[in-house]
HTML snippet that shows the backbone in 3Dmol.js (N, CA, C, O; Angstrom):
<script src="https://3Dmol.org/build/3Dmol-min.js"></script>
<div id="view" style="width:600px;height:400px;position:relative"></div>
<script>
const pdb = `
ATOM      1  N   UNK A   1     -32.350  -7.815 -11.361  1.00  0.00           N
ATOM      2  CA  UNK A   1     -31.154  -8.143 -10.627  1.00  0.00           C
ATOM      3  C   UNK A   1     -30.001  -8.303 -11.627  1.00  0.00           C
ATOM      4  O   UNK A   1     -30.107  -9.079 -12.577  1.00  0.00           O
ATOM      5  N   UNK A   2     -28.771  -7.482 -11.387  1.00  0.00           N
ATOM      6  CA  UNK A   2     -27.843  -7.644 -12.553  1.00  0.00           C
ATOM      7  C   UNK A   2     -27.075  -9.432 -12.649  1.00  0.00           C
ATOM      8  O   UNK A   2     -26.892 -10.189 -11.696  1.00  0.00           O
ATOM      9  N   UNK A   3     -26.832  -9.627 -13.768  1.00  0.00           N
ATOM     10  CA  UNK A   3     -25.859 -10.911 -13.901  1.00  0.00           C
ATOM     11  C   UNK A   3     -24.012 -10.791 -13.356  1.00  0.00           C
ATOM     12  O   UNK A   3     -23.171 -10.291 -14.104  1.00  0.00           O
ATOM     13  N   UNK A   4     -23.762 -11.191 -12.354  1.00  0.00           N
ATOM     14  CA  UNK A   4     -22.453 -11.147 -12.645  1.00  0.00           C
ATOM     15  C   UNK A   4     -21.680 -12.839 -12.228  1.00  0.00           C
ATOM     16  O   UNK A   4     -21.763 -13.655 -11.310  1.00  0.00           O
ATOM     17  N   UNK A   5     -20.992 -12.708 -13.436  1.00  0.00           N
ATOM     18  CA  UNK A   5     -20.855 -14.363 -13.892  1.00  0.00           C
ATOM     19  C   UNK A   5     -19.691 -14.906 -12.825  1.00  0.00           C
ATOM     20  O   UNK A   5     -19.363 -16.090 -12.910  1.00  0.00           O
ATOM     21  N   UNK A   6     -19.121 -14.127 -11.913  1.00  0.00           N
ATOM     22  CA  UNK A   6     -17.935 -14.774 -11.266  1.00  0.00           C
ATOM     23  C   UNK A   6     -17.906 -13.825  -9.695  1.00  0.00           C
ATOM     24  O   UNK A   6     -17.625 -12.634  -9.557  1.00  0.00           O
ATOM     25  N   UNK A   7     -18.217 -14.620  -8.859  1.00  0.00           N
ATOM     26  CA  UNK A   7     -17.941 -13.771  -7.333  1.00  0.00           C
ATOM     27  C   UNK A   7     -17.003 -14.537  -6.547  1.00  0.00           C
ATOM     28  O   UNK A   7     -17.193 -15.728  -6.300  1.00  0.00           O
ATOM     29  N   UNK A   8     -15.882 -13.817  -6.100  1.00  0.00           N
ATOM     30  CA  UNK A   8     -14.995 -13.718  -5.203  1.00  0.00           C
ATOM     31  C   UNK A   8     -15.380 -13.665  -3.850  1.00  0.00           C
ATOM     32  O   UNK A   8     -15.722 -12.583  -3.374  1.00  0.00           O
ATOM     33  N   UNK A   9     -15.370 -14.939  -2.999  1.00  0.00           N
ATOM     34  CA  UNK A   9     -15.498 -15.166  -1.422  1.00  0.00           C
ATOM     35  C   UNK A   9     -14.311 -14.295  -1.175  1.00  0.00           C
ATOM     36  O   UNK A   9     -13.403 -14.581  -1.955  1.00  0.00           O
ATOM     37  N   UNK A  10     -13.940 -13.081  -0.142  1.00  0.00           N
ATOM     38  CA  UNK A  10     -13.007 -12.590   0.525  1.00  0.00           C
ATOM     39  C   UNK A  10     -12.265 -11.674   0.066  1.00  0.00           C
ATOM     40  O   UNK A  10     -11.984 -11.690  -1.132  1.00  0.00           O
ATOM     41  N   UNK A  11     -11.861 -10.840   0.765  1.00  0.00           N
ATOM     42  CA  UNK A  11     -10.594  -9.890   0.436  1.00  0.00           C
ATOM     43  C   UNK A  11      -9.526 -10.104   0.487  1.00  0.00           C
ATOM     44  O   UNK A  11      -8.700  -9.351  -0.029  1.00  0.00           O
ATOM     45  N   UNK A  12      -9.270 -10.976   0.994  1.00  0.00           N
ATOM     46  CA  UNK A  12      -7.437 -10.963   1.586  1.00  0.00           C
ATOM     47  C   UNK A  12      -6.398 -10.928   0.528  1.00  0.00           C
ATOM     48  O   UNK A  12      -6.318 -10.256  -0.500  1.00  0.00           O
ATOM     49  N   UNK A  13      -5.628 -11.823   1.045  1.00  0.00           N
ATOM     50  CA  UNK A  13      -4.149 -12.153  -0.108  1.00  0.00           C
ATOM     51  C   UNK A  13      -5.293 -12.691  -1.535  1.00  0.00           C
ATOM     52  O   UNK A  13      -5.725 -11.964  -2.430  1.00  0.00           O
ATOM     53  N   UNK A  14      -5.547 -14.178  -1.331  1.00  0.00           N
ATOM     54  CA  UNK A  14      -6.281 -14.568  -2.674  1.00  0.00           C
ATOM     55  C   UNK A  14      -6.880 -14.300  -3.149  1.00  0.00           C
ATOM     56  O   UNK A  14      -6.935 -14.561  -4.351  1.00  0.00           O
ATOM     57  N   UNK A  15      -7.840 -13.509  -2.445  1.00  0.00           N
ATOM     58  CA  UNK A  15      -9.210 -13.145  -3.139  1.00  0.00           C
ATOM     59  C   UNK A  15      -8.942 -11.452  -3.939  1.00  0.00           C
ATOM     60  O   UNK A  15      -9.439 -11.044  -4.988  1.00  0.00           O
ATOM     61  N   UNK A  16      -8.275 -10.950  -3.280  1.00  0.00           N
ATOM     62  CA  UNK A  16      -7.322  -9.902  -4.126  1.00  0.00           C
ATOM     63  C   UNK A  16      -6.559 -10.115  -5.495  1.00  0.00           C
ATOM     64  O   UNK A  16      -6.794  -9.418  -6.482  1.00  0.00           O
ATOM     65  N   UNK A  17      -5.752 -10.996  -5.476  1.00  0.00           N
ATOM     66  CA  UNK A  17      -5.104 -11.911  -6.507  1.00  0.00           C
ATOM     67  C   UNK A  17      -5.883 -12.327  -7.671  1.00  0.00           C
ATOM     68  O   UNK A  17      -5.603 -12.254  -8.868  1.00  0.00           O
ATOM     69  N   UNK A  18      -7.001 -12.816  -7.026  1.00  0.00           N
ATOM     70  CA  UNK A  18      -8.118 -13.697  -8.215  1.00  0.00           C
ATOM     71  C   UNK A  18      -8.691 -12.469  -8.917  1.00  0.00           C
ATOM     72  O   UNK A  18      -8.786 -12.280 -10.130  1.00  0.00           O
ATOM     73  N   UNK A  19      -9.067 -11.644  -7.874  1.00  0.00           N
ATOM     74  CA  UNK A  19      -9.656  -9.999  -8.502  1.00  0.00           C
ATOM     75  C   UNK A  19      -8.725  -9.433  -9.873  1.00  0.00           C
ATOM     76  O   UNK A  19      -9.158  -8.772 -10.817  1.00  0.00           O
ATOM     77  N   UNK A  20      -7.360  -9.902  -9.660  1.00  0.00           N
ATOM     78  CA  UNK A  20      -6.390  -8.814 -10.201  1.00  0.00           C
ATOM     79  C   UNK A  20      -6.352 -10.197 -11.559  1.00  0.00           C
ATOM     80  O   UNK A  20      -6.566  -9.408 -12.479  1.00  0.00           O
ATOM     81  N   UNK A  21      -6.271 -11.221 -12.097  1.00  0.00           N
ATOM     82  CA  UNK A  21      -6.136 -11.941 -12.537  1.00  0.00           C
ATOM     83  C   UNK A  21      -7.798 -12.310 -13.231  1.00  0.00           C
ATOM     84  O   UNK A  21      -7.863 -13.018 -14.236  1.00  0.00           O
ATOM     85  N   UNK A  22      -8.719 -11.908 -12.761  1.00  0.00           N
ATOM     86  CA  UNK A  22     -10.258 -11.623 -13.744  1.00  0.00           C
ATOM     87  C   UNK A  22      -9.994 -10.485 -14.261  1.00  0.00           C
ATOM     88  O   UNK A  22     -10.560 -10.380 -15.350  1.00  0.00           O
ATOM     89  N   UNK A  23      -9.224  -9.328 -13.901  1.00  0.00           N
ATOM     90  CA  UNK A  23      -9.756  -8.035 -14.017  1.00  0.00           C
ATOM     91  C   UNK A  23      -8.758  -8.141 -15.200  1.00  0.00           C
ATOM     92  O   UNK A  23      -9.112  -7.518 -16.200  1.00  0.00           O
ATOM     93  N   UNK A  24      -7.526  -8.840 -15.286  1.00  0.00           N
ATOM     94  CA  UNK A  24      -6.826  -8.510 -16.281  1.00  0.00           C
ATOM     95  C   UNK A  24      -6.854  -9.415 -17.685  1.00  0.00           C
ATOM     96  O   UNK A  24      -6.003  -9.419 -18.574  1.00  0.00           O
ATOM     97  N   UNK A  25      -7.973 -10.102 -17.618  1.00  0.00           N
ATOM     98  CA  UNK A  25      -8.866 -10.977 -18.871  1.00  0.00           C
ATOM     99  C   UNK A  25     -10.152 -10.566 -19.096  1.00  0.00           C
ATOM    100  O   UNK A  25     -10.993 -11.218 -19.713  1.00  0.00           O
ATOM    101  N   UNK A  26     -10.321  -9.413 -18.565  1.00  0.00           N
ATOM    102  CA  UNK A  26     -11.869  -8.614 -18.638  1.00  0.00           C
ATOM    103  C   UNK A  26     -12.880  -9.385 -18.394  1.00  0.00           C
ATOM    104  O   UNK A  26     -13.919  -9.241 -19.038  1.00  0.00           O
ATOM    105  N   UNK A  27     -12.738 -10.502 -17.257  1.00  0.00           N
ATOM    106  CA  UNK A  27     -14.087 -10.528 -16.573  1.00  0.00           C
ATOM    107  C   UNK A  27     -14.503  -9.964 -15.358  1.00  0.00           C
ATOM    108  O   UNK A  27     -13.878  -9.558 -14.378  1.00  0.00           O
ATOM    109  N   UNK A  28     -16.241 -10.057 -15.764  1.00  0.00           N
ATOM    110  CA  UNK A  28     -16.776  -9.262 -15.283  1.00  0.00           C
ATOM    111  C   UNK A  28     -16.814 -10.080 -13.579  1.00  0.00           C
ATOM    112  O   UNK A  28     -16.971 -11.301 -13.591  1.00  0.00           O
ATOM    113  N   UNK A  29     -16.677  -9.413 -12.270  1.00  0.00           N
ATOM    114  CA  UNK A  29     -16.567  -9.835 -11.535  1.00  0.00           C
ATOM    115  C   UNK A  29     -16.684  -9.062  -9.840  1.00  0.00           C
ATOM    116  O   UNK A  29     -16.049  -8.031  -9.620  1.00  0.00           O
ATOM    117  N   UNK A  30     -17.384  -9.579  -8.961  1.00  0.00           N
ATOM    118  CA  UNK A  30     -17.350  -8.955  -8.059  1.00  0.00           C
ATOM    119  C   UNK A  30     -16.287  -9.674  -6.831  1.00  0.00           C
ATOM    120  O   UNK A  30     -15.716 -10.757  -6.951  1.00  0.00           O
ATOM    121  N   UNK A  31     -16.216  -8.794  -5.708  1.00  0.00           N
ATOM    122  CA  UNK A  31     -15.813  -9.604  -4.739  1.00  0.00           C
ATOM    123  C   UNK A  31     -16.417  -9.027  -3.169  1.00  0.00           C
ATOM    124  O   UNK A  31     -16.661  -7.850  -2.902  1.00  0.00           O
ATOM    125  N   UNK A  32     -16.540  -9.968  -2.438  1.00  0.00           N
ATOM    126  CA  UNK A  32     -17.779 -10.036  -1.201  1.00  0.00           C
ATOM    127  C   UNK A  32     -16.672  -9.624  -0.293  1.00  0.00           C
ATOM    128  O   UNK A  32     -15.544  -9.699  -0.780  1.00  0.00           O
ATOM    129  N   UNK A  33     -16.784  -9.183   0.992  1.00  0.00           N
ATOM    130  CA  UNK A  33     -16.273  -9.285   2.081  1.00  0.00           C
ATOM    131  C   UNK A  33     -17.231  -8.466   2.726  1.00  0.00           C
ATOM    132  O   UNK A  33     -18.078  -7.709   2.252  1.00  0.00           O
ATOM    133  N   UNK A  34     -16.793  -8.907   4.491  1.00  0.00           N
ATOM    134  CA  UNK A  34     -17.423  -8.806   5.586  1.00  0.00           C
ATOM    135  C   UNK A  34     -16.926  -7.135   5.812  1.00  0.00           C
ATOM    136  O   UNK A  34     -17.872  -6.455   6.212  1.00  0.00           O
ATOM    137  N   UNK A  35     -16.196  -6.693   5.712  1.00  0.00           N
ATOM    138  CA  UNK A  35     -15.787  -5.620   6.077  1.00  0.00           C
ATOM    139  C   UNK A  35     -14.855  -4.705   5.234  1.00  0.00           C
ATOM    140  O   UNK A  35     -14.992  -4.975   4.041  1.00  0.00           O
ATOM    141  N   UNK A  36     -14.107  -3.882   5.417  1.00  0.00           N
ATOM    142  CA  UNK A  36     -13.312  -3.237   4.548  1.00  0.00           C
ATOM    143  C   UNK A  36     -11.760  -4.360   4.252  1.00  0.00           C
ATOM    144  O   UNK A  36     -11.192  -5.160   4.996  1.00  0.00           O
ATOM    145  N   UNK A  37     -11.496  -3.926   2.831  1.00  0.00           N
ATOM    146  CA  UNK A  37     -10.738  -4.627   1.372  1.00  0.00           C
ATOM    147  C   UNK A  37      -9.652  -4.909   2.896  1.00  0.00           C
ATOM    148  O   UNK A  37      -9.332  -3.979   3.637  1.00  0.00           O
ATOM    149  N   UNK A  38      -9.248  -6.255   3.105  1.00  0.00           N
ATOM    150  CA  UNK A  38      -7.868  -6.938   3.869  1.00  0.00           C
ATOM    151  C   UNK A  38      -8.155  -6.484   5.292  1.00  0.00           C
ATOM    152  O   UNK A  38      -7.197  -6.713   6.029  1.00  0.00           O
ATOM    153  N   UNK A  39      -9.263  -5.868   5.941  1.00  0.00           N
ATOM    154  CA  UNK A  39      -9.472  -5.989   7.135  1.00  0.00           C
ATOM    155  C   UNK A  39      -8.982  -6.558   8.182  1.00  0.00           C
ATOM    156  O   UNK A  39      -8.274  -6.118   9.087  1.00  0.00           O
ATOM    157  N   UNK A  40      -9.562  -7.901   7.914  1.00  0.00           N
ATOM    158  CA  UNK A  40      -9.048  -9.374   8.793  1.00  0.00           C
ATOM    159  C   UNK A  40      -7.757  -9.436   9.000  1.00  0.00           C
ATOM    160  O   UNK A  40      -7.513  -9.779  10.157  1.00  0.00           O
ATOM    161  N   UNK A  41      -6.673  -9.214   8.248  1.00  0.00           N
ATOM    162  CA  UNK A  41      -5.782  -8.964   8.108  1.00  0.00           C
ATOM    163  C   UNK A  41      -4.508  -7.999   8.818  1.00  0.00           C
ATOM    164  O   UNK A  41      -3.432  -8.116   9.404  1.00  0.00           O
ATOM    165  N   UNK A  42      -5.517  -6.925   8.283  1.00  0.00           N
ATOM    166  CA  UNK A  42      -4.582  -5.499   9.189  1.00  0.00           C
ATOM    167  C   UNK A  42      -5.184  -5.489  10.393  1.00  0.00           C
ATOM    168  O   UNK A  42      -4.459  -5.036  11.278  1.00  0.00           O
ATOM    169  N   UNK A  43      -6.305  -5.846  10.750  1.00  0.00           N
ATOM    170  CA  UNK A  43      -6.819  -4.803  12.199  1.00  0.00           C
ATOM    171  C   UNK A  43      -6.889  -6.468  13.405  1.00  0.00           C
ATOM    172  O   UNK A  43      -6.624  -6.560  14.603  1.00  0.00           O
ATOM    173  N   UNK A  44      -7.369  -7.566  12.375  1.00  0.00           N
ATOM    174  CA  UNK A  44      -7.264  -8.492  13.567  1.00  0.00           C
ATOM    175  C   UNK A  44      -6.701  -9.563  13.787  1.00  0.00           C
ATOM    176  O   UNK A  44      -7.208 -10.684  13.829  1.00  0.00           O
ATOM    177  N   UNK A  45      -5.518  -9.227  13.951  1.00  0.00           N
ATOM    178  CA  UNK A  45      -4.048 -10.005  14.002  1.00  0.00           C
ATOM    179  C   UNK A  45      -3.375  -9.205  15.267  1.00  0.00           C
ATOM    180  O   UNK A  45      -3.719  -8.080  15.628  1.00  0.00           O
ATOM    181  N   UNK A  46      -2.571  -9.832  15.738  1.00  0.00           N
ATOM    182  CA  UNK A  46      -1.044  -9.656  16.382  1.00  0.00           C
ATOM    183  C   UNK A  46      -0.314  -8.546  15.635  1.00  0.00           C
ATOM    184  O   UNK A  46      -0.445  -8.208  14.458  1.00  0.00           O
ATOM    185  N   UNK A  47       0.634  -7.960  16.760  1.00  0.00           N
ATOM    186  CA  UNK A  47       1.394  -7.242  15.465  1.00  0.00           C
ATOM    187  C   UNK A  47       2.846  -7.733  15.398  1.00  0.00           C
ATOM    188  O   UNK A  47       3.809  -7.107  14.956  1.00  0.00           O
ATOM    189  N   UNK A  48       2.819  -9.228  16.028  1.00  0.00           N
ATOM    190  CA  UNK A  48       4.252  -9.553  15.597  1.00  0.00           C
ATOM    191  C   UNK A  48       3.760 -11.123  14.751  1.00  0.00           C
ATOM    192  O   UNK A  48       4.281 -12.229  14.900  1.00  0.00           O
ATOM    193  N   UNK A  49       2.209 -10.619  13.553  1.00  0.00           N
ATOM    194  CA  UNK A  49       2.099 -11.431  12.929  1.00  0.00           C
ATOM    195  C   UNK A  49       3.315 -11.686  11.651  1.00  0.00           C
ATOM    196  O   UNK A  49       3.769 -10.656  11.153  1.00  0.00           O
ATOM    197  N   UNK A  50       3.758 -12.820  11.206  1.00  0.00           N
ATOM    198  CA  UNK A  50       4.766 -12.840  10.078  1.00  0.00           C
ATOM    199  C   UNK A  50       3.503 -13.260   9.478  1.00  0.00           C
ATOM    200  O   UNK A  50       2.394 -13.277  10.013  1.00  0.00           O
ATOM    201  N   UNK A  51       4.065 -13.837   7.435  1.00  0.00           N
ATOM    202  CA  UNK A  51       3.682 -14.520   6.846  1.00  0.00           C
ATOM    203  C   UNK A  51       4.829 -16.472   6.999  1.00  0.00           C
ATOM    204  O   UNK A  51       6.012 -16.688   7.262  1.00  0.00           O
ATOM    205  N   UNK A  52       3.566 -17.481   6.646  1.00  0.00           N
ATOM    206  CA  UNK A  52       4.584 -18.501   6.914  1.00  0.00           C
ATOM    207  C   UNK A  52       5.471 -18.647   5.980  1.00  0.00           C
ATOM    208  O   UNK A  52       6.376 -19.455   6.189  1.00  0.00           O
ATOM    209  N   UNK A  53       5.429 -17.787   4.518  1.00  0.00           N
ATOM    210  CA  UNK A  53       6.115 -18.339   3.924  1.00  0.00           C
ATOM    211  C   UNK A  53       7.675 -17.729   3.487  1.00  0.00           C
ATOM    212  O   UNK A  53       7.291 -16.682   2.965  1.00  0.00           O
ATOM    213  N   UNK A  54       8.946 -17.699   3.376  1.00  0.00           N
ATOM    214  CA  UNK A  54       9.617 -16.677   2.764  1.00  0.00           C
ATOM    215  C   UNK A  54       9.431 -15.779   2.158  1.00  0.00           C
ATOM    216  O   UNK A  54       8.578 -15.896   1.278  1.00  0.00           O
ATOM    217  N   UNK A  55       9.973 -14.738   2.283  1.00  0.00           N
ATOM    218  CA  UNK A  55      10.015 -13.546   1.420  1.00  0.00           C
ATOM    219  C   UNK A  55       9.762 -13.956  -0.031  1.00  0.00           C
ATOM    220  O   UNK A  55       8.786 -13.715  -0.742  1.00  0.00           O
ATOM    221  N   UNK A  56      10.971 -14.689  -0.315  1.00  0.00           N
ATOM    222  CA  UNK A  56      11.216 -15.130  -1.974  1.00  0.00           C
ATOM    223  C   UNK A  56       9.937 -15.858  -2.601  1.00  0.00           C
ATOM    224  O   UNK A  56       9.737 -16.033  -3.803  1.00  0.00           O
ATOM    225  N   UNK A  57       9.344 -16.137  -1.840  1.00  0.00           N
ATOM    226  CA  UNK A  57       8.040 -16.752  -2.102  1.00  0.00           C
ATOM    227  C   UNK A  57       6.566 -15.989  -2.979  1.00  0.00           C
ATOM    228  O   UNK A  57       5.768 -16.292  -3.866  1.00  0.00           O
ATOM    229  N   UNK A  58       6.919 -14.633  -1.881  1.00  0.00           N
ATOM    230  CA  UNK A  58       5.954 -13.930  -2.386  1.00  0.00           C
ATOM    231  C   UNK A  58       5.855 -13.411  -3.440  1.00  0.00           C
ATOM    232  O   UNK A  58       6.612 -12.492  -3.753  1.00  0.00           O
ATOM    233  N   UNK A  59       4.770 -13.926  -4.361  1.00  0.00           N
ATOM    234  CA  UNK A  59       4.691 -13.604  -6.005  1.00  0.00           C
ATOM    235  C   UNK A  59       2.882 -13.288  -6.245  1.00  0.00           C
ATOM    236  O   UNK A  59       2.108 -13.854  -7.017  1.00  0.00           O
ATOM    237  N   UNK A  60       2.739 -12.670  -5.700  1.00  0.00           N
ATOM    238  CA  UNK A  60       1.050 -11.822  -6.283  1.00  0.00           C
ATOM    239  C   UNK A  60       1.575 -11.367  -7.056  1.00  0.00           C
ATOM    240  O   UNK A  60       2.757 -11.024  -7.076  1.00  0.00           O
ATOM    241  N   UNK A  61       0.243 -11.214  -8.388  1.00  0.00           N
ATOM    242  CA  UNK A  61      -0.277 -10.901  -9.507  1.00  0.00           C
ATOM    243  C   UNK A  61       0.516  -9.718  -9.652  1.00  0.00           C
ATOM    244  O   UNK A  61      -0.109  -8.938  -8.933  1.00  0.00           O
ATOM    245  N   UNK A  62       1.445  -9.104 -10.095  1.00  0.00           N
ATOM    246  CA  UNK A  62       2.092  -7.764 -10.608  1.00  0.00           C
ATOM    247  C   UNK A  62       3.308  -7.087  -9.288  1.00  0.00           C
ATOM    248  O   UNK A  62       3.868  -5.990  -9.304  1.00  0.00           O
ATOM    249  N   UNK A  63       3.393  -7.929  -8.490  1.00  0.00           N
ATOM    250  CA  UNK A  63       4.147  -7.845  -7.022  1.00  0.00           C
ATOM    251  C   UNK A  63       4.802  -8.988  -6.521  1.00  0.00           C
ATOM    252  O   UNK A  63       4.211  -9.828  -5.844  1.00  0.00           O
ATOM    253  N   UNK A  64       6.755  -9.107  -7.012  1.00  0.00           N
ATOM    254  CA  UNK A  64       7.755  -9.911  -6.218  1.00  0.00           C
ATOM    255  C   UNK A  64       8.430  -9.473  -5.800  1.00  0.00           C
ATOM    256  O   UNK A  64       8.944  -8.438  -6.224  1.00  0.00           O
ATOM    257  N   UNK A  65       8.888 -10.350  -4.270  1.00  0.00           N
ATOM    258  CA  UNK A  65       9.768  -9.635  -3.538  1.00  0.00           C
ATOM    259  C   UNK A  65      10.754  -9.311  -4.229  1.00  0.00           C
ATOM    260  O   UNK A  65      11.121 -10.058  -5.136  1.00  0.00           O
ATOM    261  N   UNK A  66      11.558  -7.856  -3.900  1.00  0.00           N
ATOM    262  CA  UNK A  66      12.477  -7.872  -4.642  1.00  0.00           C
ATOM    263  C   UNK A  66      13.235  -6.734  -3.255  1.00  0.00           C
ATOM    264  O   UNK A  66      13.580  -5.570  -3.458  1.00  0.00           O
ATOM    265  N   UNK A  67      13.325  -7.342  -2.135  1.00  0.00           N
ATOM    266  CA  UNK A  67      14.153  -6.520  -1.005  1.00  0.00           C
ATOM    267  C   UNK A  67      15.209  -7.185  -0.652  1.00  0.00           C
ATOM    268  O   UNK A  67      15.714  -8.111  -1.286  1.00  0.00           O
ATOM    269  N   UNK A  68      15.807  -6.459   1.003  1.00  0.00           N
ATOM    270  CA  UNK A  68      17.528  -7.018   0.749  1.00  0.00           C
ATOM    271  C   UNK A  68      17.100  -8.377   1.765  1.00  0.00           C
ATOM    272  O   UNK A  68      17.970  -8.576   2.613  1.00  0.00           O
ATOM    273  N   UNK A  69      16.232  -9.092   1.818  1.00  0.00           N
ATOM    274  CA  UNK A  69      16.354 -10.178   2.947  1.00  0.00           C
ATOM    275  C   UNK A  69      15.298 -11.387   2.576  1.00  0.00           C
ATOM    276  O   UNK A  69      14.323 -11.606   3.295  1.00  0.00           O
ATOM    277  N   UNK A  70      15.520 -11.995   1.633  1.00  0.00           N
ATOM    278  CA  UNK A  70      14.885 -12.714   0.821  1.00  0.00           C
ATOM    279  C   UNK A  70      14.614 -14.422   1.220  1.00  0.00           C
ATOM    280  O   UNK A  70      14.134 -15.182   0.378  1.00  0.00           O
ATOM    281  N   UNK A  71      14.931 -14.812   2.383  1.00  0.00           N
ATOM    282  CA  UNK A  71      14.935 -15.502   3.458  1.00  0.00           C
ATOM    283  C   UNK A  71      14.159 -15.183   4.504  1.00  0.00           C
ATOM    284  O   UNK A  71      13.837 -16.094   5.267  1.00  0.00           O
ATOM    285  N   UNK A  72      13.626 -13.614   4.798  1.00  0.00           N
ATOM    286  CA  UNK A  72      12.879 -13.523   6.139  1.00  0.00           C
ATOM    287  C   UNK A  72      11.621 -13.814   5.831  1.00  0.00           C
ATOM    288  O   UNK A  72      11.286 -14.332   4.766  1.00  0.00           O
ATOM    289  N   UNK A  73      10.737 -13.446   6.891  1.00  0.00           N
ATOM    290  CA  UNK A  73       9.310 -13.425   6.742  1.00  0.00           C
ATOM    291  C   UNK A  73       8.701 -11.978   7.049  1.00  0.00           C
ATOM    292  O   UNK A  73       8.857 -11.272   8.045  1.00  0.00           O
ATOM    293  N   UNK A  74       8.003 -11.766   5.951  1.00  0.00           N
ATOM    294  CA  UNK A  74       7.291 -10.061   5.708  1.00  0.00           C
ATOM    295  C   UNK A  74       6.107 -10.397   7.220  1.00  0.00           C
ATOM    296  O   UNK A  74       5.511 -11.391   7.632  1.00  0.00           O
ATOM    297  N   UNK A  75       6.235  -8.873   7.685  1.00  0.00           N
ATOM    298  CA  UNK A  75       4.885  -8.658   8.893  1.00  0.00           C
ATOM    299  C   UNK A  75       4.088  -8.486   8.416  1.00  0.00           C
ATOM    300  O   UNK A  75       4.227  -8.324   7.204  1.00  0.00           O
ATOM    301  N   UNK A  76       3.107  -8.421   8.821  1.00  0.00           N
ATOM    302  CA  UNK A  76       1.866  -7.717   8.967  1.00  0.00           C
ATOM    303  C   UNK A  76       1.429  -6.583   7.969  1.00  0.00           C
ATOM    304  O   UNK A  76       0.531  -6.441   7.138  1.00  0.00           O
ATOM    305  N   UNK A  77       2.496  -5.834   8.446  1.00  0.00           N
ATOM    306  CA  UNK A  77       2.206  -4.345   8.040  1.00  0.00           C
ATOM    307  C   UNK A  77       3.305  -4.502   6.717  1.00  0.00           C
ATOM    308  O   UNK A  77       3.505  -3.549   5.964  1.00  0.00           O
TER     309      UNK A  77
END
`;
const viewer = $3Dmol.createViewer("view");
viewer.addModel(pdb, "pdb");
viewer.setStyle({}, {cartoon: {color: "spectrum"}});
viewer.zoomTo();
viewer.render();
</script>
């Protein structure tokens, strides 16, 4: 059975993030999910889901907002 020293519960926003933030200190690392990479996300939601937080907020690993409405809230899609 192989060793792998660090597993990631989920795909979503964080568990994506944590992926991108092992991967860029070279550990070795997997990540689990129930279904395909942000699933939960795209397919079973609303589609007038927002995020709660501002635009300006959003700062993943190699990705900030940088559009013209930096006060709204990003959809879904």
């Amino acid at each position: 059975m192989p060793h792998v020293p660090v597993v990631v519960v989920g795909a979503g926003h964080c568990g994506l993030a944590m992926s991108r933030c092992l991967a860029e200190r070279s550990i070795d690392h997997v990540v689990l999910e129930r279904g395909e990479v942000a699933n939960s996300w795209r397919t079973e939601r609303w589609d007038s889901l927002r995020l709660l937080t501002p635009n300006w907020l959003t700062r993943l690993p190699g990705f900030g907002y940088a559009g013209p409405d930096p006060d709204g809230y990003m959809t879904a899609a």
